[in-house]
N, C-alpha and C positions, 0 to 999 in steps of 0.2 A: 085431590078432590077433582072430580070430574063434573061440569056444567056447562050444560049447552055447547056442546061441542070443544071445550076449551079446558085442558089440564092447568090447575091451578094450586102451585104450593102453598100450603100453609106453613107461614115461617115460626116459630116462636121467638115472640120478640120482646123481653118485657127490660123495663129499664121507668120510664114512663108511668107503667101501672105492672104490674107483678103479673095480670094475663093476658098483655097485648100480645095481638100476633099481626104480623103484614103477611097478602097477600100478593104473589106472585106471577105473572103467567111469561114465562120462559119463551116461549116460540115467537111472542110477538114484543119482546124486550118491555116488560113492564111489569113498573113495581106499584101499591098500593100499600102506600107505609102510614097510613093513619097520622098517629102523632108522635112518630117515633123522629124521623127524618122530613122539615122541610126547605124549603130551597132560603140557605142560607143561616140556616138556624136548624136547633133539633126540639125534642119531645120536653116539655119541665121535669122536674124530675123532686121540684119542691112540694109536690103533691102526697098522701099519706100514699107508701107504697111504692115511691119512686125512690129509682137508686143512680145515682150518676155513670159509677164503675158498670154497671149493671148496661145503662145505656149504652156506654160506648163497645161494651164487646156485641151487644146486638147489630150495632149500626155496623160494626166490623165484619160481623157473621154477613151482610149481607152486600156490605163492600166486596168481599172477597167470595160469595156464594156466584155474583150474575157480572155482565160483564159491566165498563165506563159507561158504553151506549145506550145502558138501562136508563127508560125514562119513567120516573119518580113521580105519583098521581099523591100528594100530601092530601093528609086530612085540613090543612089552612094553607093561606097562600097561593103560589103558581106552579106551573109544574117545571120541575129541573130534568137531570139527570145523576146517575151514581161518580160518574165520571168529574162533572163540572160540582159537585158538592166537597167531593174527596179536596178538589184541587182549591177551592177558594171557601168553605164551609169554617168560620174562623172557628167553630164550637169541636172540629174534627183536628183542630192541631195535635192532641195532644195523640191520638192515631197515627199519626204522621210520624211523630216524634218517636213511636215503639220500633 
């Protein structure tokens, strides 16, 4: 996706709701994850539609898609990083653990 000067991936990202996607922009290290990932904690997933397993290979897809120094613009809360979520995210251990 191309706006305003600024390429912007669209990820698919569902876990949370079956057609969430975050959005991306690569060149300037930044992520906009909605309600999938925020600092500290991730997406419910006790919502009709949410999948847990579903969550964490999204949140994965996008660990491993951009770099640590990605900073993370959440739909709640403050803003993090990919980096600082991975390492203290207690909702991400079980990632850790694969």
């Amino acid at each position: 996706l191309a706006l305003a000067g600024f390429t912007i991936d669209v990820v698919f990202t569902p876990g949370h709701s079956p057609g969430h996607v975050t959005y991306a922009i690569p060149e300037h290290e930044a992520l906009f994850s909605g309600d999938v990932l925020f600092q500290g904690s991730v997406g419910r997933v006790d919502l009709p539609g949410g999948d847990w397993p579903t969550l964490l290979g999204s949140i994965e897809t996008l660990l491993s898609a951009y770099p640590a120094e990605t900073t993370v613009y959440p739909g709640h809360m403050g803003l993090t990083t990919l980096g600082r979520e991975r390492a203290t995210n207690p909702f991400l251990r079980e990632l850790a653990e694969r």
